[in-house]
C-alpha positions as CSV (number, residue, x, y, z in Angstrom):
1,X,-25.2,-17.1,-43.8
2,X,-27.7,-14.3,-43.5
3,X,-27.9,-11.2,-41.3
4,X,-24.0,-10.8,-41.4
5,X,-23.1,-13.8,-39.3
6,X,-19.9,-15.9,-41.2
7,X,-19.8,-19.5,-41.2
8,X,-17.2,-20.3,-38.0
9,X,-14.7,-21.9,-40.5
10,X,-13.8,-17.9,-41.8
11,X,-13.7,-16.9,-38.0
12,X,-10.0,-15.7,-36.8
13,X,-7.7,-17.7,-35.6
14,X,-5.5,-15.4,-34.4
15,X,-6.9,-14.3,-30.7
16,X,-9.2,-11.3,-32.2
17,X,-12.4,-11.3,-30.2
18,X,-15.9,-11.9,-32.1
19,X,-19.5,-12.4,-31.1
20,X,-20.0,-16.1,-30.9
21,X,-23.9,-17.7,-32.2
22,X,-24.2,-20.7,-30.0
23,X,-24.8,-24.1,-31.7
24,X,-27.7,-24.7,-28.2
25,X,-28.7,-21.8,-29.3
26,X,-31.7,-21.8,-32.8
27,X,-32.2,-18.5,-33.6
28,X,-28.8,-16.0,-33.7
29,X,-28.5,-13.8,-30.2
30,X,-30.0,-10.2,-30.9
31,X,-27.6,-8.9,-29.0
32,X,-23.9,-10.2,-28.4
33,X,-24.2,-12.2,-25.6
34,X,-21.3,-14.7,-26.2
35,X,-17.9,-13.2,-26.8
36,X,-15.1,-15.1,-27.3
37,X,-11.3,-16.3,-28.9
38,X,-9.7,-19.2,-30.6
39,X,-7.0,-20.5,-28.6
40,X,-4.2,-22.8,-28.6
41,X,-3.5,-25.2,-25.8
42,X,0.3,-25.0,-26.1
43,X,0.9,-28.3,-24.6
44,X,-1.6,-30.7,-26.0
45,X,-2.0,-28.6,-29.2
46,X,-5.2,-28.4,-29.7
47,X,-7.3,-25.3,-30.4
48,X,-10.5,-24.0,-29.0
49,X,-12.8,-21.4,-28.4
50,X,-12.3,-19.3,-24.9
51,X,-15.5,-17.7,-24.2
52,X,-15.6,-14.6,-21.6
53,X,-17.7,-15.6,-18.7
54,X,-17.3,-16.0,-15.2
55,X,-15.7,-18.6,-14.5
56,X,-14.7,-18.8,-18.5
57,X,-16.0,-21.2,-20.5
58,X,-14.4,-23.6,-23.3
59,X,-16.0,-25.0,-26.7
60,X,-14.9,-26.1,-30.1
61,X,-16.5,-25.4,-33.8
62,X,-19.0,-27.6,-33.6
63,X,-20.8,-25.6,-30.3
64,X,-21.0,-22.9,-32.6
65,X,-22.7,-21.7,-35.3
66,X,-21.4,-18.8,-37.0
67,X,-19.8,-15.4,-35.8
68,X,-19.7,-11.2,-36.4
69,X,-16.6,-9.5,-35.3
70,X,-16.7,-6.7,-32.6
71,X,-18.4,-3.5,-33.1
72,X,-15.9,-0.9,-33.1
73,X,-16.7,2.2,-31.9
């Protein structure tokens, strides 16, 4: 992928939170609109993506595109 977004299958899957490009969504946000982590439901054991909104908001790989880790500053 180009303009440093990572195909989501090399996102973390370990709670870190990354900038999310929406699969809705055709050209990738110019700004990081969509945070979010991967998630495991602990008793159905499935995983998924948590995104930070109000009230948050659930999706799986194929809602999203690619992703970019956090700017650290």
């Amino acid at each position: 992928m180009s303009g440093g977004w990572s195909p989501i299958s090399a996102a973390p899957r370990d709670g870190t939170p990354v900038i999310l490009w929406r699969a809705e969504d055709d050209d990738p946000p110019a700004l990081p609109l969509t945070v979010g982590f991967w998630t495991i439901n602990p008793q159905a054991g499935v995983g998924y993506w948590r995104i930070f909104a109000d009230p948050p908001r659930f999706c799986s790989d194929r809602q999203i595109r690619g992703w970019k880790p956090l700017l650290h500053g």
